[in-house]
C-alpha positions as CSV (number, residue, x, y, z in Angstrom):
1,X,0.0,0.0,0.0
2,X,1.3,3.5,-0.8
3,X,2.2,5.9,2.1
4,X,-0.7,8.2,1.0
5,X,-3.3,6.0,1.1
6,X,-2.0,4.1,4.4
7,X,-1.7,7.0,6.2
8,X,-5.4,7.9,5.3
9,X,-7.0,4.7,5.5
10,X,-5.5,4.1,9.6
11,X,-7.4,7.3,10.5
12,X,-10.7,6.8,12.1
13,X,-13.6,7.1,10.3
14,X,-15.8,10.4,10.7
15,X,-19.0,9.0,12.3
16,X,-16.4,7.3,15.0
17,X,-14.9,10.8,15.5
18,X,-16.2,13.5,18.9
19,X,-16.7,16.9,17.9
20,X,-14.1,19.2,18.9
21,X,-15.0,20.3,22.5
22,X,-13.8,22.7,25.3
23,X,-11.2,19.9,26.5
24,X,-9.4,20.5,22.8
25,X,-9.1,24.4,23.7
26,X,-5.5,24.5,25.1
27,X,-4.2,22.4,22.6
28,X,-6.3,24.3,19.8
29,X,-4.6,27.4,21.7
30,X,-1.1,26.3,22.2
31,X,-1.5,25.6,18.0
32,X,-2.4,29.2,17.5
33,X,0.6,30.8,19.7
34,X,2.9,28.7,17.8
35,X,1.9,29.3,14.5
36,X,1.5,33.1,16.0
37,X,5.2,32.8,16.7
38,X,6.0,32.2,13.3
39,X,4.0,34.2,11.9
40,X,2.0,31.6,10.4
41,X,-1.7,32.2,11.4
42,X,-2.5,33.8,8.0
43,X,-0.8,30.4,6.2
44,X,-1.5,27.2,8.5
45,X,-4.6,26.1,10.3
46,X,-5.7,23.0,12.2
47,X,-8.3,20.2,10.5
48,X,-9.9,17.5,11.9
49,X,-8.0,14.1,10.6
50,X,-10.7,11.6,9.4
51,X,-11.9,9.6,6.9
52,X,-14.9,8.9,5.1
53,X,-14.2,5.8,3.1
54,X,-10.7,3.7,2.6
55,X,-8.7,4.8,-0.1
56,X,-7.0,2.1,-2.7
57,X,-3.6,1.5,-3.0
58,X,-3.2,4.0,-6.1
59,X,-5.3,6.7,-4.7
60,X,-5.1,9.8,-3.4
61,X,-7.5,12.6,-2.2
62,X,-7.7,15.5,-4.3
63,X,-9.9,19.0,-4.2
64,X,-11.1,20.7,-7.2
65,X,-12.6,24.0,-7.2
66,X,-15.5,25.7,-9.6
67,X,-15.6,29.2,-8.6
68,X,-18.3,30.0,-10.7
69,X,-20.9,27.5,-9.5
70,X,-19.2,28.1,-5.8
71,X,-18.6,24.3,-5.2
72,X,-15.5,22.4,-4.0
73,X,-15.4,18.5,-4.4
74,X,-13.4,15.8,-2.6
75,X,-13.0,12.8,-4.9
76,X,-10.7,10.3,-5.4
77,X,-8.1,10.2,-8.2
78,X,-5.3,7.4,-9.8
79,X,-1.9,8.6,-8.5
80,X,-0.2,7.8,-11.3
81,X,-3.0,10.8,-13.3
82,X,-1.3,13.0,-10.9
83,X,0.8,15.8,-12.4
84,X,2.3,17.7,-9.6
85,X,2.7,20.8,-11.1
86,X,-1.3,21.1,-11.2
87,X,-1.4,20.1,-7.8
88,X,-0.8,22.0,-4.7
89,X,-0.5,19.6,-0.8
90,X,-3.5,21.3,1.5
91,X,-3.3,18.7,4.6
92,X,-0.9,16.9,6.2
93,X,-0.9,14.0,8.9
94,X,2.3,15.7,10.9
95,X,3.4,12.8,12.8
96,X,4.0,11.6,9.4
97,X,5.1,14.7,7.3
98,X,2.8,12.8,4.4
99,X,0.3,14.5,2.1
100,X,-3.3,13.8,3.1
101,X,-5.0,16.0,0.4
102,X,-3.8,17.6,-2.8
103,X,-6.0,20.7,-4.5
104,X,-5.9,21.0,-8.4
105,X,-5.1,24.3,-9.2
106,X,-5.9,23.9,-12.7
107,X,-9.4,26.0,-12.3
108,X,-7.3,28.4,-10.6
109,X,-4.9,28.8,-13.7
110,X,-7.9,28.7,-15.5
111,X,-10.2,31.4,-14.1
112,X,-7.1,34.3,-13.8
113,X,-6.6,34.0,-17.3
């Protein structure tokens, strides 16, 4: 199994996650003073790690964006249809330093021109 989709598929699945709650706050806060630190609040944030379904050996998790209709959607794509320069990393798993999520930035290219 890739690293991608091991990494995603060991998370726990969303309807076997808590919402975030008052006992999450000083860590939530101790997130935001060292990002503040760096001066990083503007760049980094903090998601929830979760899946929804497992994700096959040559998969991977990508966002694509329609401005015009105001939708993002989360699907599935073949890793080896992946051409990294169209694709920009958005989450990452950091006690492994692996790519959860990828956005296509193609629609972006696409709606400056």
């Amino acid at each position: 199994m890739n690293i991608q989709a091991s990494n995603q598929n060991s998370l726990p699945s969303i309807e076997n996650i808590n919402p975030v709650s008052e006992a999450d706050q000083n860590c939530l806060r101790a997130i935001e003073a060292v990002l503040k630190q760096h001066n990083k609040l503007d760049r980094f944030g903090v998601t929830l790690l979760h899946k929804h379904f497992p994700l096959q050996d040559d998969e991977m998790l990508v966002e694509t964006c329609d401005p015009e209709n105001r939708t993002l959607t989360v699907s599935t794509v073949k890793t080896n249809n992946i051409n990294p320069d169209h694709y920009i990393e958005t989450s990452w798993r950091l006690d492994t330093g692996e790519a959860l999520q990828r956005c296509n930035i193609e629609v972006y290219h696409i709606a400056k021109e």
